[in-house]
PDB file with SEQRES, HELIX, SHEET and CRYST1 records, atoms N, CA, C and O in Angstrom:
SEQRES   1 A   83  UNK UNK UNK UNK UNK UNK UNK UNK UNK UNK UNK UNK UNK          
SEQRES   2 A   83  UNK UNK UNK UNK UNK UNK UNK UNK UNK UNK UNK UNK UNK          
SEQRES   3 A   83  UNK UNK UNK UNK UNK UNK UNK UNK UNK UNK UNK UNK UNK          
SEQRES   4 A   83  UNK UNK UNK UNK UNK UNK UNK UNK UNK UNK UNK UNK UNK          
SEQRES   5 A   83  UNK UNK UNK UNK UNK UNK UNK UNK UNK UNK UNK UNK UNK          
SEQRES   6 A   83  UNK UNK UNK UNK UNK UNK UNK UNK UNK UNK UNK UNK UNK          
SEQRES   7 A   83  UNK UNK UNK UNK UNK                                          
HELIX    1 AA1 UNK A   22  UNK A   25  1                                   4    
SHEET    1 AA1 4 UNK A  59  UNK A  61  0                                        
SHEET    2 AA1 4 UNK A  36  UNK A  42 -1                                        
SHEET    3 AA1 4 UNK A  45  UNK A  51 -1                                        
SHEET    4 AA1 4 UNK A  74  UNK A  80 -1                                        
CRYST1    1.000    1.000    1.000  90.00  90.00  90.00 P 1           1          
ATOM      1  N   UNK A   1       0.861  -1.155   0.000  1.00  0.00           N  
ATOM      2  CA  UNK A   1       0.000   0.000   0.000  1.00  0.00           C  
ATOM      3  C   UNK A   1       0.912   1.224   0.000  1.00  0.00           C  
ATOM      4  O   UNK A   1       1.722   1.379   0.914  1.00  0.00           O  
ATOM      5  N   UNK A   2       0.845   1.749  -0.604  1.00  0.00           N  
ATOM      6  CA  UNK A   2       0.911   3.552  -0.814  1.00  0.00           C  
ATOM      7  C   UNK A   2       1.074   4.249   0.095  1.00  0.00           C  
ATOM      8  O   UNK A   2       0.049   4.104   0.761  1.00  0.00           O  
ATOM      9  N   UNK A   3       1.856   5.103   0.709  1.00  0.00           N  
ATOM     10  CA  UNK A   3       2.013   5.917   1.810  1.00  0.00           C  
ATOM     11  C   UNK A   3       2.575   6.108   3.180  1.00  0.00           C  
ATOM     12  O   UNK A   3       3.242   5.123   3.496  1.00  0.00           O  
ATOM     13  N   UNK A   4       2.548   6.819   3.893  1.00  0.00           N  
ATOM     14  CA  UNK A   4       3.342   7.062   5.128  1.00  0.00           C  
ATOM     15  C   UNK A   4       3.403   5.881   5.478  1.00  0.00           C  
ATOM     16  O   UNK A   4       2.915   5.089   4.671  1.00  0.00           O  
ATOM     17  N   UNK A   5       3.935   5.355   6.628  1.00  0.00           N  
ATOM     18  CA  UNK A   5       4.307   4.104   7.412  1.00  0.00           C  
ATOM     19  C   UNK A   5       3.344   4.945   8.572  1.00  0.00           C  
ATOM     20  O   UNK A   5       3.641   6.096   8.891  1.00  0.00           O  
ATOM     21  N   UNK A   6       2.384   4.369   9.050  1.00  0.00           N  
ATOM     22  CA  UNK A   6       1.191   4.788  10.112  1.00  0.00           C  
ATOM     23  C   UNK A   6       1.798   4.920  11.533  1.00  0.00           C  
ATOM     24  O   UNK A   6       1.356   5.632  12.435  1.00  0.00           O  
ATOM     25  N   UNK A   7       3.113   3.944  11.589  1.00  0.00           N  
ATOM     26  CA  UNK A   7       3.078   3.099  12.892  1.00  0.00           C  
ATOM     27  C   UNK A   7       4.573   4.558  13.318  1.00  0.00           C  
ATOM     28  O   UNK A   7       5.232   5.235  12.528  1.00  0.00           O  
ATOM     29  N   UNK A   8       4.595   4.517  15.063  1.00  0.00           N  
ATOM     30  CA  UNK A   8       5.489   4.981  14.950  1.00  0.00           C  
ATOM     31  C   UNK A   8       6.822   3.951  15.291  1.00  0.00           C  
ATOM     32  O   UNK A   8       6.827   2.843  15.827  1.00  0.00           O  
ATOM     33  N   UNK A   9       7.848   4.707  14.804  1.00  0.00           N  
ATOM     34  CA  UNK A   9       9.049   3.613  14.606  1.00  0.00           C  
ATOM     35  C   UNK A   9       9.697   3.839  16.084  1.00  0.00           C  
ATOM     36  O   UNK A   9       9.758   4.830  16.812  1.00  0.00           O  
ATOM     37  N   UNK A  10      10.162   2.474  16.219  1.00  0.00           N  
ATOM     38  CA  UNK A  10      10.830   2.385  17.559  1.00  0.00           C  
ATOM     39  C   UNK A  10      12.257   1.942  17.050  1.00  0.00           C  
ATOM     40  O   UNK A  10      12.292   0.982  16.279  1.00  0.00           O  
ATOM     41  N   UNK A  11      13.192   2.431  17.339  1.00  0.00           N  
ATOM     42  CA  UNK A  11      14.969   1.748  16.774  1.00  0.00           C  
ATOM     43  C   UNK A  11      15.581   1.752  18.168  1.00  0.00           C  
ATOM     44  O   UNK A  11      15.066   2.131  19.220  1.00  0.00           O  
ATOM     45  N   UNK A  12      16.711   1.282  17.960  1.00  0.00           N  
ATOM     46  CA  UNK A  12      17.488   0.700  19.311  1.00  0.00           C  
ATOM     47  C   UNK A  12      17.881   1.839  20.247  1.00  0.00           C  
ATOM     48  O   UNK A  12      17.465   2.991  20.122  1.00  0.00           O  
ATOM     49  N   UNK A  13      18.667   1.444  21.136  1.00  0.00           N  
ATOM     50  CA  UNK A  13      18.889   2.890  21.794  1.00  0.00           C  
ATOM     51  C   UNK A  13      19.687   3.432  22.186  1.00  0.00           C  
ATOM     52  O   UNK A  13      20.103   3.661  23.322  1.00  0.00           O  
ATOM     53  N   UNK A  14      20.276   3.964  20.170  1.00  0.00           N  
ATOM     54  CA  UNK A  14      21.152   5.036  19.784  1.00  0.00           C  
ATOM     55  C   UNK A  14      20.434   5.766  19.048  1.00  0.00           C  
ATOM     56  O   UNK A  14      20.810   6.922  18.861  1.00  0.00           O  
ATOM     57  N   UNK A  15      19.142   5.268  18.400  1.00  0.00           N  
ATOM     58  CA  UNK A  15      18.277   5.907  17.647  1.00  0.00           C  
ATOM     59  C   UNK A  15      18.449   5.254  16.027  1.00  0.00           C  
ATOM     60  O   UNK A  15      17.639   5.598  15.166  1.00  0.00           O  
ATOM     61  N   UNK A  16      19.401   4.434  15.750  1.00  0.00           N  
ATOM     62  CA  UNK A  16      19.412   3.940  15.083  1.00  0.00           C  
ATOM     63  C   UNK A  16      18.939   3.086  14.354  1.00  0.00           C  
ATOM     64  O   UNK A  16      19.420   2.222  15.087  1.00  0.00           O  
ATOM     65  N   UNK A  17      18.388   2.440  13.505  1.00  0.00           N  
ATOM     66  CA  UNK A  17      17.890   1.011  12.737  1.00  0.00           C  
ATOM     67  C   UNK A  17      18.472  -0.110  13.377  1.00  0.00           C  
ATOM     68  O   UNK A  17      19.699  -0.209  13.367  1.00  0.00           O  
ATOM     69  N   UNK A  18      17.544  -1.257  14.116  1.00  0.00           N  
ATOM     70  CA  UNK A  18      18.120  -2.245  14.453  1.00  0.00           C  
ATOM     71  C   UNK A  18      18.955  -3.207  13.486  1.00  0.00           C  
ATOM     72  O   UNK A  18      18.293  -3.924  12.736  1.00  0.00           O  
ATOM     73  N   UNK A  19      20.217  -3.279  13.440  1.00  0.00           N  
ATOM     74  CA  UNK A  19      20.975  -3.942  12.451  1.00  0.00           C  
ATOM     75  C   UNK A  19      20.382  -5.432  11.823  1.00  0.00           C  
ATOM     76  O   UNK A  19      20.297  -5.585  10.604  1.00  0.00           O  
ATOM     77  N   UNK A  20      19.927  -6.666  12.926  1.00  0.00           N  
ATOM     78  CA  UNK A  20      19.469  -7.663  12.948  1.00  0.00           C  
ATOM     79  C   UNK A  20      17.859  -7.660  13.149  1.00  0.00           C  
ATOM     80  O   UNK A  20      17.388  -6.758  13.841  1.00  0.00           O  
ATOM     81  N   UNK A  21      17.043  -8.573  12.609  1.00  0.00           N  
ATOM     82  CA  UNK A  21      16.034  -9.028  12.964  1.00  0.00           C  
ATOM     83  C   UNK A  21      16.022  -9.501  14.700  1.00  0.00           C  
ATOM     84  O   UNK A  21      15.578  -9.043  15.752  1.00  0.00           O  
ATOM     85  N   UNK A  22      16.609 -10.404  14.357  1.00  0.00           N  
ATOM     86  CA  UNK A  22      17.259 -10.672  16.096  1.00  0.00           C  
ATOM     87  C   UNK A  22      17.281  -9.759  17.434  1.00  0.00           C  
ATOM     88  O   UNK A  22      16.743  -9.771  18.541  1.00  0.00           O  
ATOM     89  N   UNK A  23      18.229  -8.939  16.699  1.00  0.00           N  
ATOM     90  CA  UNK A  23      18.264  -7.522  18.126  1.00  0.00           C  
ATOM     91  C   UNK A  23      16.961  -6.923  18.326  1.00  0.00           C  
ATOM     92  O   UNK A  23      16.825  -6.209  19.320  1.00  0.00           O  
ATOM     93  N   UNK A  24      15.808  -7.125  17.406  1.00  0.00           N  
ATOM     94  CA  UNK A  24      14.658  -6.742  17.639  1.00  0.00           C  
ATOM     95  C   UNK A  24      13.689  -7.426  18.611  1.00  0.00           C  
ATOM     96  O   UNK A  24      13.214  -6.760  19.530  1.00  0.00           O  
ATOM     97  N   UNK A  25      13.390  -8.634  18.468  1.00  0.00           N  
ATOM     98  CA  UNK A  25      13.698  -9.417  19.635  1.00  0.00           C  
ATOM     99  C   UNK A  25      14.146  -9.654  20.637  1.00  0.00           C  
ATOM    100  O   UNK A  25      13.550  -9.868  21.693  1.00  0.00           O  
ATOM    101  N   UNK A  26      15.452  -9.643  20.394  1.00  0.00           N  
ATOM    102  CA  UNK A  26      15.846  -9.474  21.687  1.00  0.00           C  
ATOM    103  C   UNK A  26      15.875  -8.120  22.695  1.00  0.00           C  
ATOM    104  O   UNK A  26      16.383  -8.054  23.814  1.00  0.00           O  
ATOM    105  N   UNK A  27      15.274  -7.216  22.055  1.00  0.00           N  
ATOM    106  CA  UNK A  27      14.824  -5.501  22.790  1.00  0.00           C  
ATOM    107  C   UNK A  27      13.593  -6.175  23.768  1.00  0.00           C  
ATOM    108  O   UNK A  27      13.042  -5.624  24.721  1.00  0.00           O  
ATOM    109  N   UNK A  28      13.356  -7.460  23.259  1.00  0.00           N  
ATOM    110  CA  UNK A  28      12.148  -7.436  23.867  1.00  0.00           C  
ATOM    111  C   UNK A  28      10.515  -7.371  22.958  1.00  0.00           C  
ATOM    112  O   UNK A  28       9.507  -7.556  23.641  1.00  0.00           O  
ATOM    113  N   UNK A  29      10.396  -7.177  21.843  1.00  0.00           N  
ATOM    114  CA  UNK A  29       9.827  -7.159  21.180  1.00  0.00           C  
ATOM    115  C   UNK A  29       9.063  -8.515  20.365  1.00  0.00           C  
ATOM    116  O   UNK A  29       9.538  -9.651  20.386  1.00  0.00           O  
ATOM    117  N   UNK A  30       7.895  -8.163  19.714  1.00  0.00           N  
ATOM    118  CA  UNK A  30       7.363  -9.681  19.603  1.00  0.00           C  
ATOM    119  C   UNK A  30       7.615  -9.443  17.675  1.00  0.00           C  
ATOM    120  O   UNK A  30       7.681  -8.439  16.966  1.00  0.00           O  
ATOM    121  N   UNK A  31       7.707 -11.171  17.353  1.00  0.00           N  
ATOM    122  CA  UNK A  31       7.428 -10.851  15.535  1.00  0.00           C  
ATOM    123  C   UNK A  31       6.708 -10.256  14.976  1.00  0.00           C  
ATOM    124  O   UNK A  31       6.875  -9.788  13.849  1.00  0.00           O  
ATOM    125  N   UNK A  32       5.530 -10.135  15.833  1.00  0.00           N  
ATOM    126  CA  UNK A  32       3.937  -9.079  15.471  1.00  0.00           C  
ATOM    127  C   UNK A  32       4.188  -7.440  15.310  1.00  0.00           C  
ATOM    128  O   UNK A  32       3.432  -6.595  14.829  1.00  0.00           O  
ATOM    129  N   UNK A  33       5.892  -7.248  16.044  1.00  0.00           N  
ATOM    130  CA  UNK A  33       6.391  -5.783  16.161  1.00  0.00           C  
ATOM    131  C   UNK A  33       6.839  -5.390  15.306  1.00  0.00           C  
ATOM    132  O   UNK A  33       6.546  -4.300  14.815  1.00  0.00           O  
ATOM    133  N   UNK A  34       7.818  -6.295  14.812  1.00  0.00           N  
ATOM    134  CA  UNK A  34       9.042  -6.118  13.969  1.00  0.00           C  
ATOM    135  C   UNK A  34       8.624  -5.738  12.332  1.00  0.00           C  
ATOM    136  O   UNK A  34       7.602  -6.178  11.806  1.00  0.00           O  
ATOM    137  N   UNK A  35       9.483  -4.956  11.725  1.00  0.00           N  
ATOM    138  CA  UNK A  35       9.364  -4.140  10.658  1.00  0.00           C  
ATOM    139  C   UNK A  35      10.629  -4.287   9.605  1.00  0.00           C  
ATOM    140  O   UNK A  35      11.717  -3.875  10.008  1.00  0.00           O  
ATOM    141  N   UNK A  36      10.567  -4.719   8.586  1.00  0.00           N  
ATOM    142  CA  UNK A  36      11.836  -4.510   8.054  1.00  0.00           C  
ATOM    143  C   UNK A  36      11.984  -3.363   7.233  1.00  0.00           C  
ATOM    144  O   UNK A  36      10.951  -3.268   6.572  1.00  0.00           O  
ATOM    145  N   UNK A  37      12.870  -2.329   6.921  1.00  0.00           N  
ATOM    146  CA  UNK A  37      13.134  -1.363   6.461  1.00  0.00           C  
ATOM    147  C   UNK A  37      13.876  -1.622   5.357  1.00  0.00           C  
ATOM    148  O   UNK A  37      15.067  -1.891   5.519  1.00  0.00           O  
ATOM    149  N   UNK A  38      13.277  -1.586   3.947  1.00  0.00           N  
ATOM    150  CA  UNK A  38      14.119  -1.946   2.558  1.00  0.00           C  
ATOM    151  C   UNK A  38      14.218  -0.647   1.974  1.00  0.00           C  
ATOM    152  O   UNK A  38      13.638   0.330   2.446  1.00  0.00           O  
ATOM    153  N   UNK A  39      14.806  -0.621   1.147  1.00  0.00           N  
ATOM    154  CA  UNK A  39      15.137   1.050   0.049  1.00  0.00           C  
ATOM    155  C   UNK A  39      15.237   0.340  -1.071  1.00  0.00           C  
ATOM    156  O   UNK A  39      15.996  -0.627  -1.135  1.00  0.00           O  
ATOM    157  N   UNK A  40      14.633   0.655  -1.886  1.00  0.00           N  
ATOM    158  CA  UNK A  40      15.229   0.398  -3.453  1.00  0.00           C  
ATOM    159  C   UNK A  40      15.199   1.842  -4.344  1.00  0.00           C  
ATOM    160  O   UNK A  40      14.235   2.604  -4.282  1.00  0.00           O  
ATOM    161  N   UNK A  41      16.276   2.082  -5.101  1.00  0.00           N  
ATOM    162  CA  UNK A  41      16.417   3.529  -5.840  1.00  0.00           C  
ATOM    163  C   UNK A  41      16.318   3.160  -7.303  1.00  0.00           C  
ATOM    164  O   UNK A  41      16.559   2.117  -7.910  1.00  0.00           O  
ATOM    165  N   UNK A  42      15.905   4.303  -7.658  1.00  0.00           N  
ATOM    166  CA  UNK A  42      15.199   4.541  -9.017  1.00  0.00           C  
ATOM    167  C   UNK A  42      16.133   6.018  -9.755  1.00  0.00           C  
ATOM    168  O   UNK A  42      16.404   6.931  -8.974  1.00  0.00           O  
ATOM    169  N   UNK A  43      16.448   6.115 -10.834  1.00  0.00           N  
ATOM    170  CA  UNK A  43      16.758   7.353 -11.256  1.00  0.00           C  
ATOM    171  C   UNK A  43      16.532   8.830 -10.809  1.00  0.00           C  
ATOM    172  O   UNK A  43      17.381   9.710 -10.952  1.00  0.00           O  
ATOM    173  N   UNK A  44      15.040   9.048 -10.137  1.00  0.00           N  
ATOM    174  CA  UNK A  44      15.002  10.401  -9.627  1.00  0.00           C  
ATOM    175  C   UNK A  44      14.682  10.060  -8.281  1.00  0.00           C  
ATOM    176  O   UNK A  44      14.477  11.100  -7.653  1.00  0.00           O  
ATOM    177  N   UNK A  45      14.520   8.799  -7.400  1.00  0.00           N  
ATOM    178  CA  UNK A  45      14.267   8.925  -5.890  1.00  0.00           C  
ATOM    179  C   UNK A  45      14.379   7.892  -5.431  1.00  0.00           C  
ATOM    180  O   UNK A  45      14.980   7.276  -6.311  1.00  0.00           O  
ATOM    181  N   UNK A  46      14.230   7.287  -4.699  1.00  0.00           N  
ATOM    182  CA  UNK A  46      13.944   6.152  -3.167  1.00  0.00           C  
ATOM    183  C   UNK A  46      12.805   5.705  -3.049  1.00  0.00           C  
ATOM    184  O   UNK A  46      11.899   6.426  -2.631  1.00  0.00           O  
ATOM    185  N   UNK A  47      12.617   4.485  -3.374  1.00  0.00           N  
ATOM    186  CA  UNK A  47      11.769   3.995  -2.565  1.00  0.00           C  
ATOM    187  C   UNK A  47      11.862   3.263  -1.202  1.00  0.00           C  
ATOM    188  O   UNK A  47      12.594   2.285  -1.055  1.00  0.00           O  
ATOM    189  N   UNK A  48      11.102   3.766  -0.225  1.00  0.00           N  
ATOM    190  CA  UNK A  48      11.276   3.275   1.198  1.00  0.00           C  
ATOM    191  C   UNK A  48      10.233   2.007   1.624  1.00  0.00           C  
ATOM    192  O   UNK A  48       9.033   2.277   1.569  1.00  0.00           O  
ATOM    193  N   UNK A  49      10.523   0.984   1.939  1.00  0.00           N  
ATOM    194  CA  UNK A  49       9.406   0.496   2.253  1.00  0.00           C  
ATOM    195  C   UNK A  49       9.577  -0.033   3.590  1.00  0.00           C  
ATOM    196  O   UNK A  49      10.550   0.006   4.344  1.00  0.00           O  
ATOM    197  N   UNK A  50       8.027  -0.709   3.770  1.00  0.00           N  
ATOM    198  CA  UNK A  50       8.270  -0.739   5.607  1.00  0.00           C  
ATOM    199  C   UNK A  50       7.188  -2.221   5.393  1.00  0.00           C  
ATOM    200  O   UNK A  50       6.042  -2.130   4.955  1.00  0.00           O  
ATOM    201  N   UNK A  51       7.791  -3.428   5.772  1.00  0.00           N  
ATOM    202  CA  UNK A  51       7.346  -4.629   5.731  1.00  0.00           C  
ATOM    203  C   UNK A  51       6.890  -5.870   6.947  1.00  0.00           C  
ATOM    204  O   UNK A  51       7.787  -6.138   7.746  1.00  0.00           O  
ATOM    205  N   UNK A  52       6.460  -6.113   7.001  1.00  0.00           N  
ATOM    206  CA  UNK A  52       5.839  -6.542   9.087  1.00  0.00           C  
ATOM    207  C   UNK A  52       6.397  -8.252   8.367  1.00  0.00           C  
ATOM    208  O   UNK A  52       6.015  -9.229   9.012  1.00  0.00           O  
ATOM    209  N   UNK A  53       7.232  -8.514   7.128  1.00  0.00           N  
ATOM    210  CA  UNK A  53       7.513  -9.893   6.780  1.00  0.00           C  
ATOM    211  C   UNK A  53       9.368  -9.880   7.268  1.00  0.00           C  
ATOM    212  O   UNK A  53       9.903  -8.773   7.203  1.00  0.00           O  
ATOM    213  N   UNK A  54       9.955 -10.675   7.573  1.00  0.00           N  
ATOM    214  CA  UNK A  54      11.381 -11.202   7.074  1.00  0.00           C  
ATOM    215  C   UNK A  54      11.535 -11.194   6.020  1.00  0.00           C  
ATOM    216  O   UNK A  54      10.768 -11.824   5.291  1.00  0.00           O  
ATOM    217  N   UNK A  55      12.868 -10.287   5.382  1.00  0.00           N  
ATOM    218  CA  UNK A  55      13.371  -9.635   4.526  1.00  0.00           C  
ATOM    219  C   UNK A  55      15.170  -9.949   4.553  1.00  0.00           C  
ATOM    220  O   UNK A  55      15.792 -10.051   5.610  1.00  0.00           O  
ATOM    221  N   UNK A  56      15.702 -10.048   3.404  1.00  0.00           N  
ATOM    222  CA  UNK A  56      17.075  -9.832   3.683  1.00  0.00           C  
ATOM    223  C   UNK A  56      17.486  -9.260   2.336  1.00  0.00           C  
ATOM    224  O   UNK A  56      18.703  -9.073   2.312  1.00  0.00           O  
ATOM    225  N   UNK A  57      16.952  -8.963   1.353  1.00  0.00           N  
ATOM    226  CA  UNK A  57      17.264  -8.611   0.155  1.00  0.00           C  
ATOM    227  C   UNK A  57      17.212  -6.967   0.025  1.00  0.00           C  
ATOM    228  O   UNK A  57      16.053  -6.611  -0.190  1.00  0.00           O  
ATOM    229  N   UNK A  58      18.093  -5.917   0.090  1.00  0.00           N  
ATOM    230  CA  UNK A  58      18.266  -4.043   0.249  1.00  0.00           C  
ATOM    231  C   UNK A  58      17.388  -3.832   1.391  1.00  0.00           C  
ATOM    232  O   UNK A  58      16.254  -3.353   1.370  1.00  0.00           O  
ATOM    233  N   UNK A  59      18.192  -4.336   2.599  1.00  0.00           N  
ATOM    234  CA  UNK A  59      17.633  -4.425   3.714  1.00  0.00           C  
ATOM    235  C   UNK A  59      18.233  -3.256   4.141  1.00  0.00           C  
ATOM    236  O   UNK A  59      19.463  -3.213   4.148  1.00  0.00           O  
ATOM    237  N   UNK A  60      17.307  -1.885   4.653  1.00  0.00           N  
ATOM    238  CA  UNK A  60      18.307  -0.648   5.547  1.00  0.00           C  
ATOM    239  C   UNK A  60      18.048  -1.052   6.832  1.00  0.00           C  
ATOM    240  O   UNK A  60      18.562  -0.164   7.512  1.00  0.00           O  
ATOM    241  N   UNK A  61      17.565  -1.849   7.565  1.00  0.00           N  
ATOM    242  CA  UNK A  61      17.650  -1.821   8.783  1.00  0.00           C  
ATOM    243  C   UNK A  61      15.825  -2.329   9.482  1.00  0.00           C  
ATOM    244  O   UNK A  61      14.686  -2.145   9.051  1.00  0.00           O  
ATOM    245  N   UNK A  62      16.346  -2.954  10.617  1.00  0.00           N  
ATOM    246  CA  UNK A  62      15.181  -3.068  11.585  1.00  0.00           C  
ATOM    247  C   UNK A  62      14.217  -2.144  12.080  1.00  0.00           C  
ATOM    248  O   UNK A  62      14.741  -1.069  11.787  1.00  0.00           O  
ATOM    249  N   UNK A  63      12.935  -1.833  12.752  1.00  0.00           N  
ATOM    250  CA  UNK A  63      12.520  -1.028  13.541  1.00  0.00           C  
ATOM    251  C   UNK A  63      11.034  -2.511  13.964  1.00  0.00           C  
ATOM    252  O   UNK A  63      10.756  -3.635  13.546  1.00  0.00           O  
ATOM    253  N   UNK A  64      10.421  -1.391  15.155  1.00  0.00           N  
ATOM    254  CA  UNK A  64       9.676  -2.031  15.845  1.00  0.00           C  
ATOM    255  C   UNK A  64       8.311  -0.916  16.070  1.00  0.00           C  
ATOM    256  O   UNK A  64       8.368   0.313  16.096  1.00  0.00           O  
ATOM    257  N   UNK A  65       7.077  -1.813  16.220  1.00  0.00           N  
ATOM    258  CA  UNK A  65       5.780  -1.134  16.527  1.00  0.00           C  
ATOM    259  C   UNK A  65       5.512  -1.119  17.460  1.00  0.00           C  
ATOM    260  O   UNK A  65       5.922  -2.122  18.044  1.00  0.00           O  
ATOM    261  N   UNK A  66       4.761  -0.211  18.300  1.00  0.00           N  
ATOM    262  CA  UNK A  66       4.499  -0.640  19.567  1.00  0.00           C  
ATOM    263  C   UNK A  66       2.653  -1.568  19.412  1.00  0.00           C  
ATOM    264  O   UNK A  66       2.201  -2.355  20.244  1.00  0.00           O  
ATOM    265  N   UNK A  67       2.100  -1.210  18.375  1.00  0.00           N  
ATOM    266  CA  UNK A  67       1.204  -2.258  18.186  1.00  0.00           C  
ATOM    267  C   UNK A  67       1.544  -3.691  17.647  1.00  0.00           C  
ATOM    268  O   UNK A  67       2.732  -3.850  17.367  1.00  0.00           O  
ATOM    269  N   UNK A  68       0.833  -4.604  17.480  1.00  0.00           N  
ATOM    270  CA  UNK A  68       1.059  -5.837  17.101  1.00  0.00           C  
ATOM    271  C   UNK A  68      -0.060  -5.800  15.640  1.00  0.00           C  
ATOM    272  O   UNK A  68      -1.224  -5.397  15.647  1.00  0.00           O  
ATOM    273  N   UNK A  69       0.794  -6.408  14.331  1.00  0.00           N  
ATOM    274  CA  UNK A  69       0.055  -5.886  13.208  1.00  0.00           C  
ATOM    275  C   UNK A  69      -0.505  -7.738  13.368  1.00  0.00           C  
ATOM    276  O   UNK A  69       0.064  -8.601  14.036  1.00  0.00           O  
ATOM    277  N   UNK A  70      -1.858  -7.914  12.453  1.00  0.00           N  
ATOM    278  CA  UNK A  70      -2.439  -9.565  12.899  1.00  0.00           C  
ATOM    279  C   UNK A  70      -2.488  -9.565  11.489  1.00  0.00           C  
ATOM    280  O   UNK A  70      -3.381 -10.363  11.204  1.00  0.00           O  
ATOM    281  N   UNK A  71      -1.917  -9.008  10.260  1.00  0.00           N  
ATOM    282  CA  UNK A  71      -1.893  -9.546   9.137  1.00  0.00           C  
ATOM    283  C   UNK A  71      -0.574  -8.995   8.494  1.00  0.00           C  
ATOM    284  O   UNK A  71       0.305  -8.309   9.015  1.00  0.00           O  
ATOM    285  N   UNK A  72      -0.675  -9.468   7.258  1.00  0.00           N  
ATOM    286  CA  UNK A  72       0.174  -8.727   5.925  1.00  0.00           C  
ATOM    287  C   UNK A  72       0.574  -7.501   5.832  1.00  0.00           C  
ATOM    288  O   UNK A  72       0.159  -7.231   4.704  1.00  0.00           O  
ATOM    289  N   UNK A  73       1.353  -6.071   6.413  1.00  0.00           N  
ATOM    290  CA  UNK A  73       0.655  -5.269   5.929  1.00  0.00           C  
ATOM    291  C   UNK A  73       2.216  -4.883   5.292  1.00  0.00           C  
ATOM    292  O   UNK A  73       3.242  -5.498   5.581  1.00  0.00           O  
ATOM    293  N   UNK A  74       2.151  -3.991   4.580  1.00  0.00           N  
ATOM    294  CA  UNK A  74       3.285  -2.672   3.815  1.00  0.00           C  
ATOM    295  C   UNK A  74       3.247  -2.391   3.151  1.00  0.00           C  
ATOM    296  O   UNK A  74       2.821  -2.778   2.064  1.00  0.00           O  
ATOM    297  N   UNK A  75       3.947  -1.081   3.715  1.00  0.00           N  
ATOM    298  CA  UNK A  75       3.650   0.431   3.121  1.00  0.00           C  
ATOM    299  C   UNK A  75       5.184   0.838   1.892  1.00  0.00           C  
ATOM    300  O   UNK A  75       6.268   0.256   1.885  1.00  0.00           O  
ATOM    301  N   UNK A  76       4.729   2.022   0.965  1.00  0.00           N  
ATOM    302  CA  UNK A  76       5.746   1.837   0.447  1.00  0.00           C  
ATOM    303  C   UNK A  76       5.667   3.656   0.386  1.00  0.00           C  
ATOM    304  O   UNK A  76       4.757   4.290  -0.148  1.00  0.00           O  
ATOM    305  N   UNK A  77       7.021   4.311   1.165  1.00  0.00           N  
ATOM    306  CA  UNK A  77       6.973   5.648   0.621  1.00  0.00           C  
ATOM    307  C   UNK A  77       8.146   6.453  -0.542  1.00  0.00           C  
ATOM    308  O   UNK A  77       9.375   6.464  -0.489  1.00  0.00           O  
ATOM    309  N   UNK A  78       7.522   6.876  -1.221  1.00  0.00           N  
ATOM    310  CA  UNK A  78       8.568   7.520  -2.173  1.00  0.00           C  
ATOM    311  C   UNK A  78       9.448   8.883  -1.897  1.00  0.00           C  
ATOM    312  O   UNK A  78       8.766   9.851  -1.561  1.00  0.00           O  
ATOM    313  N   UNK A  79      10.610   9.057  -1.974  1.00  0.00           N  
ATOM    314  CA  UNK A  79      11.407   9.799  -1.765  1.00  0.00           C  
ATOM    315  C   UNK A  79      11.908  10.521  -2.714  1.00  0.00           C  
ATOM    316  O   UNK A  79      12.750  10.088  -3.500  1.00  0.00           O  
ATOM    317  N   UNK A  80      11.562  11.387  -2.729  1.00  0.00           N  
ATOM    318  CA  UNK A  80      12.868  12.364  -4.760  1.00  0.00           C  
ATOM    319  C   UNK A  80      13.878  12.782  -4.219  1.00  0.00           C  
ATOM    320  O   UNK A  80      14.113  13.347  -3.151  1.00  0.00           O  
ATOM    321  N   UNK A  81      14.529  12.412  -5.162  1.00  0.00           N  
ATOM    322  CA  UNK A  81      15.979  12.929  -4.929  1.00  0.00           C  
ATOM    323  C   UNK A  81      16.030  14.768  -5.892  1.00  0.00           C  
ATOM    324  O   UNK A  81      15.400  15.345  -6.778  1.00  0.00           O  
ATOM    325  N   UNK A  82      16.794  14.940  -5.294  1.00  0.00           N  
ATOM    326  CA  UNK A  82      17.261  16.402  -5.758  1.00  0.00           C  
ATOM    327  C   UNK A  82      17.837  16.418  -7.115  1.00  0.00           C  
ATOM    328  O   UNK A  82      18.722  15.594  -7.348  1.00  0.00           O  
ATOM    329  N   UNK A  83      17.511  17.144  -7.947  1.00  0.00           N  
ATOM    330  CA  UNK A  83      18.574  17.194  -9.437  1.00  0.00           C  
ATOM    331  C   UNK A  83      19.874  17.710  -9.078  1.00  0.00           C  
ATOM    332  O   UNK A  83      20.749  17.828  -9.936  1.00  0.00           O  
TER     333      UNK A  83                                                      
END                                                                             
């Protein structure tokens, strides 16, 4: 789906993207939390996406929900790059 990521993002605590699936978990967090953060780029921008599945393919990093999602869901936001 199209648009913002709803949820707010939780990252480790440096503020950073959790490197591992794992460290997300192990924060304490359930699989129902966890988010994978992919980028794929295009000629004029970024695409960001935000996935509640296991991912390892232009993976930028972990984050976590504080809700628990009970299906499928992700979001995909677009980014432009500057000329």
């Amino acid at each position: 789906m199209e648009g913002a990521f709803p949820y707010e993002e939780i990252k480790d605590a440096d503020g950073n993207y959790f490197q591992r699936y794992q460290d997300v978990l192990d924060a304490g967090f359930s699989d129902a939390q966890v988010w994978t953060v992919i980028v794929t780029d295009e000629d004029r921008g970024l695409w960001i996406t935000y996935d509640n599945g296991y991912r390892f393919v232009n993976v930028l990093g972990y984050v976590a929900s504080k809700e628990e999602v009970t299906g499928d869901e992700c979001y995909d936001e677009w980014v432009e790059l500057d000329d």
